[in-house]
MARPA-425720 format. One line per 5 residues: number of its first residue (from 1); their letters; for each residue x negated, y, z of N, C-alpha, C, CB. Coordinates in steps of 0.001 Angstrom, whole numbers, always signed. Glycine has a CB too. Layout:
MARPA-425720
NUM	A	X Y Z X Y Z X Y Z X Y Z | ...
***
This chain:
MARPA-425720
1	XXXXX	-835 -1193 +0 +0 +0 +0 -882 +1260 +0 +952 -4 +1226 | -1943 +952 +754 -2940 +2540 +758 -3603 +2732 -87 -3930 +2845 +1721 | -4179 +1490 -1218 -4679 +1805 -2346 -3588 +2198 -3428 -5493 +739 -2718 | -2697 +2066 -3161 -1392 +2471 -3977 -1287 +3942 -3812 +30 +1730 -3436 | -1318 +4433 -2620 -1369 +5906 -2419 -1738 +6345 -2848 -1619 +6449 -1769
6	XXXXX	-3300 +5969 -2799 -4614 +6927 -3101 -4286 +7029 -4990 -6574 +5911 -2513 | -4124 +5848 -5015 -4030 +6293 -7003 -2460 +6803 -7281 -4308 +4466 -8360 | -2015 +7277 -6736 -940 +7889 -7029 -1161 +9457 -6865 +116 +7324 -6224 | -1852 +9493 -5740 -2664 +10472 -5068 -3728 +10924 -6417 -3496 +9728 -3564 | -4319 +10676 -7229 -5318 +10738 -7607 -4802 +11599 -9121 -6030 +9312 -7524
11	XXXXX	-3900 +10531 -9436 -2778 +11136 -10884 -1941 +12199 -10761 -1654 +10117 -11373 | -1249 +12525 -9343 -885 +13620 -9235 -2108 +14807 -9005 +55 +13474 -8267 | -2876 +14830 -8742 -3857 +15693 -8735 -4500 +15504 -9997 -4700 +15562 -7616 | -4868 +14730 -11048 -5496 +15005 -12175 -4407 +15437 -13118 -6308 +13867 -12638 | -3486 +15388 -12465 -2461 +15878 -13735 -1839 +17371 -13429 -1024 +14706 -13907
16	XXXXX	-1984 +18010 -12122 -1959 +19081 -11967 -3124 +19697 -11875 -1314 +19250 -11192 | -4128 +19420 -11611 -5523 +19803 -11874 -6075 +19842 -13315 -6332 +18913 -11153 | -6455 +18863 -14232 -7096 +18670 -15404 -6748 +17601 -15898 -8325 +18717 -15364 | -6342 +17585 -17045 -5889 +15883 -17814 -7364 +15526 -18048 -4761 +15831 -19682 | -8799 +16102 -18202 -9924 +15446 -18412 -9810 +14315 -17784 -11003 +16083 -18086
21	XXXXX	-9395 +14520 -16364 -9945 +13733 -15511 -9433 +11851 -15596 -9559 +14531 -14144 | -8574 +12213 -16677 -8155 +10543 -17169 -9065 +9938 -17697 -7085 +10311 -18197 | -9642 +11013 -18775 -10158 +10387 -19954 -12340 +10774 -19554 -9151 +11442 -21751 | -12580 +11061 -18622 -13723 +11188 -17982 -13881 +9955 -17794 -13813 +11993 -16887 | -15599 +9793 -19038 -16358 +8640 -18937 -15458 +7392 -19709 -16683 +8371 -17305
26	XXXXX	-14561 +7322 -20150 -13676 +6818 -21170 -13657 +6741 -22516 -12834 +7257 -21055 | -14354 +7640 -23394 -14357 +7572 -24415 -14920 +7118 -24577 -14317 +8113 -24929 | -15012 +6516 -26203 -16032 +5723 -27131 -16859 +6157 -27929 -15562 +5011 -27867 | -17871 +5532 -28201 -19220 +5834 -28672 -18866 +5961 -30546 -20473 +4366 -28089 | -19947 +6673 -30902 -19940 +6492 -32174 -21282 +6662 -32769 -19021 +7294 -32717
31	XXXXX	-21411 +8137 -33849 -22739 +7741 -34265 -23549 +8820 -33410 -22991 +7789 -35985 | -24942 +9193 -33630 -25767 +9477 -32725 -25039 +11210 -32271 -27467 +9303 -33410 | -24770 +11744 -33654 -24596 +13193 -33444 -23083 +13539 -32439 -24508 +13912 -35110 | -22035 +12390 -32770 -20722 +12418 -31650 -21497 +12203 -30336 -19395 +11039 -31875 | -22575 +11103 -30508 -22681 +10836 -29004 -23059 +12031 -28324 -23691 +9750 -28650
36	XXXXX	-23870 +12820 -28782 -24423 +13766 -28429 -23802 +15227 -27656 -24947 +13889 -29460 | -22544 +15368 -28672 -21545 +16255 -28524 -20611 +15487 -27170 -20718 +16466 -30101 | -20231 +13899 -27338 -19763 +13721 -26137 -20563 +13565 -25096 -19062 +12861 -26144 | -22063 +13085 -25041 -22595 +13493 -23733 -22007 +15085 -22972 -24248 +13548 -24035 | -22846 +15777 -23719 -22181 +17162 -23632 -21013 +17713 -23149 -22073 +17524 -24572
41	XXXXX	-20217 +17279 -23637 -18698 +17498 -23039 -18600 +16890 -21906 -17531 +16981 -23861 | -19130 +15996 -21768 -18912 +14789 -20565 -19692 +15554 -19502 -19650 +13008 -20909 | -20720 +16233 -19865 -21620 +16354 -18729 -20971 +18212 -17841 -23650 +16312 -19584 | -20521 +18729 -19394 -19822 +20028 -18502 -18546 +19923 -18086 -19745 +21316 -19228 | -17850 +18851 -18417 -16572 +18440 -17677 -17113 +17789 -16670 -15514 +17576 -18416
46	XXXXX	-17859 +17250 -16242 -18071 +16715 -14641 -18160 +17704 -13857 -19311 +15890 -14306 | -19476 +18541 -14382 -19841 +19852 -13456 -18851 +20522 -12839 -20473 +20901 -14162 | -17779 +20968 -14135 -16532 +21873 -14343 -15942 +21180 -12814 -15420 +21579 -16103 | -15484 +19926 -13366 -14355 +19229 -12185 -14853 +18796 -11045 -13610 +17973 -12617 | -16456 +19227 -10422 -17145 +17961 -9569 -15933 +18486 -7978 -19626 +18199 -9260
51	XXXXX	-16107 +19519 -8298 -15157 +20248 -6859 -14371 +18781 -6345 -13594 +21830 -7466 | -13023 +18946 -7540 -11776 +17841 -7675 -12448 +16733 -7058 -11188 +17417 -9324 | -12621 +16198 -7558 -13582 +14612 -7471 -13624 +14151 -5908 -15526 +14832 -8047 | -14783 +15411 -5429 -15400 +15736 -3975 -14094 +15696 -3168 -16269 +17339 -3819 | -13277 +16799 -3435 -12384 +16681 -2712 -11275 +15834 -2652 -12123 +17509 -2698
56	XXXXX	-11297 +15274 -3450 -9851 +13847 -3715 -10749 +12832 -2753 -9501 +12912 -5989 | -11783 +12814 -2683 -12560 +11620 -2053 -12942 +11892 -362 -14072 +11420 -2999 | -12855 +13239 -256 -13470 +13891 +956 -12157 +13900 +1743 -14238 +15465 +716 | -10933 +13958 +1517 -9887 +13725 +1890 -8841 +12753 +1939 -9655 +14317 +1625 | -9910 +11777 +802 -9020 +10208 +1207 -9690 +9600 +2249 -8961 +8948 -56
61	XXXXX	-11087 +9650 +2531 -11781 +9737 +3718 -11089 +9948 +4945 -12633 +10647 +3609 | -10655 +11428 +5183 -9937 +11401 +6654 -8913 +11060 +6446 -9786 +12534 +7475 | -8069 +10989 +5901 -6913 +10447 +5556 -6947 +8898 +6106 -6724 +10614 +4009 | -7814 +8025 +5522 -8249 +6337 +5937 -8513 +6642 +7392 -9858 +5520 +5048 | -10001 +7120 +7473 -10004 +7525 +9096 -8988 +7504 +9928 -10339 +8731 +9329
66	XXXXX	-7899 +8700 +9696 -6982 +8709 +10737 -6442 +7627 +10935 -6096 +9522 +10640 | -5789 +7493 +9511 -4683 +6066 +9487 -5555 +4979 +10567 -4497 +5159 +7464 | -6545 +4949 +10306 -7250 +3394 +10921 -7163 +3548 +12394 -9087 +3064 +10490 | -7143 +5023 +12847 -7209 +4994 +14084 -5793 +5020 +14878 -8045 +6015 +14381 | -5071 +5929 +14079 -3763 +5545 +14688 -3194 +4231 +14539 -2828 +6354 +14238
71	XXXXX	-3570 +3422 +13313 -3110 +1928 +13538 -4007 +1315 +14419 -3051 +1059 +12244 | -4929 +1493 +14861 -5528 +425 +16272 -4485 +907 +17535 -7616 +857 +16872 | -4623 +2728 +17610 -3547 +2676 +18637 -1923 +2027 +18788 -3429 +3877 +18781 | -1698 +2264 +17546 -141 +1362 +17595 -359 -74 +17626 +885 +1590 +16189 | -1421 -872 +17225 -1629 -2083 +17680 -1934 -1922 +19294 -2763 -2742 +16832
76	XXXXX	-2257 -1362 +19838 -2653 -1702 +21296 -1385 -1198 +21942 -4120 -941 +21909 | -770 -341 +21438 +539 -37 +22109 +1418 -1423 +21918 +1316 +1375 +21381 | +1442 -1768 +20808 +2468 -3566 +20740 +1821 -4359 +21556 +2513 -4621 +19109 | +743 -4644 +21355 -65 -6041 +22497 -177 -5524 +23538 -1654 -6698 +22249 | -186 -4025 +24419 +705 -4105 +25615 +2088 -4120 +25584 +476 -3163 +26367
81	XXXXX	+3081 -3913 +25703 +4375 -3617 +25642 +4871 -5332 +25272 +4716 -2259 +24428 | +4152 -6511 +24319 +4916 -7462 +24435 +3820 -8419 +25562 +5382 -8062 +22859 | +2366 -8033 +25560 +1820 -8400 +27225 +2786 -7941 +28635 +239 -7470 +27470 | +3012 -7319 +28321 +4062 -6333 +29550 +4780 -7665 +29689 +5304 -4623 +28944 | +6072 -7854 +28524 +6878 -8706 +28510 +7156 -9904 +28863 +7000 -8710 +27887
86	XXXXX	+5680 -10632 +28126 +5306 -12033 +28281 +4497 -12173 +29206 +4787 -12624 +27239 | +4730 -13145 +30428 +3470 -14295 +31286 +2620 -14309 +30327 +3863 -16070 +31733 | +1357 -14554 +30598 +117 -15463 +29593 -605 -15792 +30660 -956 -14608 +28302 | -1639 -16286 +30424 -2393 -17021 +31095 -3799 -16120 +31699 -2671 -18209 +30152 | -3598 -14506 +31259 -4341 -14005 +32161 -4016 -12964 +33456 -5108 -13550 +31427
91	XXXXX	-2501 -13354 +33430 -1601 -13069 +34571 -1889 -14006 +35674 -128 -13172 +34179 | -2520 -15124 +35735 -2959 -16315 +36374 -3983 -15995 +36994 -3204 -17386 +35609 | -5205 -15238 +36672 -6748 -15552 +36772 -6807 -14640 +38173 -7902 -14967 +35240 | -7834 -15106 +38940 -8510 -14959 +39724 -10055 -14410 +39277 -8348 -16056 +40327 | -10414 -13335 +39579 -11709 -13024 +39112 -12898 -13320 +40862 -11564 -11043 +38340
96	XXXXX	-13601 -13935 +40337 -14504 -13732 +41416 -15974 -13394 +41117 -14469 -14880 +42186 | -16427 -12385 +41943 -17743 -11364 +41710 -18664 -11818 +42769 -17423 -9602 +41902 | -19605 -11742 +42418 -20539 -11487 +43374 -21340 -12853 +43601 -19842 -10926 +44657 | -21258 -14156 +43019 -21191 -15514 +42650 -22967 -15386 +42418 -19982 -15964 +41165 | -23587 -16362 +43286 -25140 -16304 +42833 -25577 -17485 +41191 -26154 -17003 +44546
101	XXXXX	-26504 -16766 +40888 -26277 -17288 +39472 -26306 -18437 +39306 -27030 -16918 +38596 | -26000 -19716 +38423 -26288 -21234 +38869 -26629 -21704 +37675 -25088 -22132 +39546 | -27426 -22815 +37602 -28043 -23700 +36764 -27346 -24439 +35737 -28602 -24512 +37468 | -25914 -24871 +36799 -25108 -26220 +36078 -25315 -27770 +36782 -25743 -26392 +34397 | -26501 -27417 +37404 -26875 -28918 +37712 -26145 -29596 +38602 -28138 -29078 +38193
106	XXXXX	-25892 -28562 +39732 -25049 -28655 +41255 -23503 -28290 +40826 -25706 -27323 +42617 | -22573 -29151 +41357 -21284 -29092 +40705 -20935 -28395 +42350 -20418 -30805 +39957 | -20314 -26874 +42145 -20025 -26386 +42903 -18233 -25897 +42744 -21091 -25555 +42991 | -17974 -26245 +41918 -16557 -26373 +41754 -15307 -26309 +42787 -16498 -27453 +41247 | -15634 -27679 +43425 -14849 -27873 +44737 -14865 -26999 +45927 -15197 -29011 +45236
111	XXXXX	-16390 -26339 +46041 -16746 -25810 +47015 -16118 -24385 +46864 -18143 -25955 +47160 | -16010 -24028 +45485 -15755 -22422 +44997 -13779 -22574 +44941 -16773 -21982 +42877 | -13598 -23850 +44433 -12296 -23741 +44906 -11711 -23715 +46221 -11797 -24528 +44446 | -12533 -24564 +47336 -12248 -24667 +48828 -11964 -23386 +49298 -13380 -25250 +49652 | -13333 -22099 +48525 -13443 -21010 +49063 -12281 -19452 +48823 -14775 -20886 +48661
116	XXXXX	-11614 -20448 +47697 -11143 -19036 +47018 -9870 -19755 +47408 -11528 -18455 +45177 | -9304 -20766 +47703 -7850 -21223 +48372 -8101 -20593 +50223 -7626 -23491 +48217 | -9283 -20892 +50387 -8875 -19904 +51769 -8811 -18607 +51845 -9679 -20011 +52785 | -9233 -17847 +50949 -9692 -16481 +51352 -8191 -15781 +50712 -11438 -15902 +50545 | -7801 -16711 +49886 -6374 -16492 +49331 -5158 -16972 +50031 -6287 -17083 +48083
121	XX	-5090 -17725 +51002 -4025 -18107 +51484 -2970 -19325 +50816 -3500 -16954 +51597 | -3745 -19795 +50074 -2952 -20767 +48734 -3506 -21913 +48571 -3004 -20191 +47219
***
């Protein structure tokens, strides 16, 4: 849909701006002396239009920008609001801090559960 914009975006501005801007870098070659004349044309119609260009691009830029940022916020606004809604499984957790670092070797499991059912009441 946003690349749909942008070239819709792009035709309404080359068509109220300059019809070059269709046919920029489009034409076909011929013999040495056309090519020459269309380099030419080609090269002072860029200059002419570079403004356009810059700015169709410099403003689909923030344009994406924003969008991207307001869609992370409306994603985080849904995944709270249906977290709100729904139990999951980190409505469950128990965090415990302060744990000295361990190897793996010593199965302390039981002991960390013994500890955190008393200090919890559960």
């Amino acid at each position: 849909a946003w690349a749909l914009c942008v070239a819709i975006g792009w035709v309404l501005m080359a068509s109220i701006v300059d019809g070059n801007l269709f046919i920029l870098g489009t034409r076909a070659f011929g013999t040495p002396r056309s090519n020459c004349i269309l380099v030419a044309w080609g090269y002072e119609t860029q200059q002419r239009l570079m403004w356009t260009k810059v700015g169709f691009v410099y403003w689909v830029y923030v344009a994406s920008f924003t969008i991207c940022l307001l869609h992370g916020v409306r994603q985080l606004r849904i995944f709270q609001c249906i977290d709100h809604e729904h139990k999951t499984m980190k409505d469950f957790v128990a965090m415990a801090s302060g744990l000295p670092p361990l190897d793996g070797t010593v199965f302390v499991e039981e002991n960390l559960k013994k500890a955190v059912a008393d200090s919890s009441g559960q």
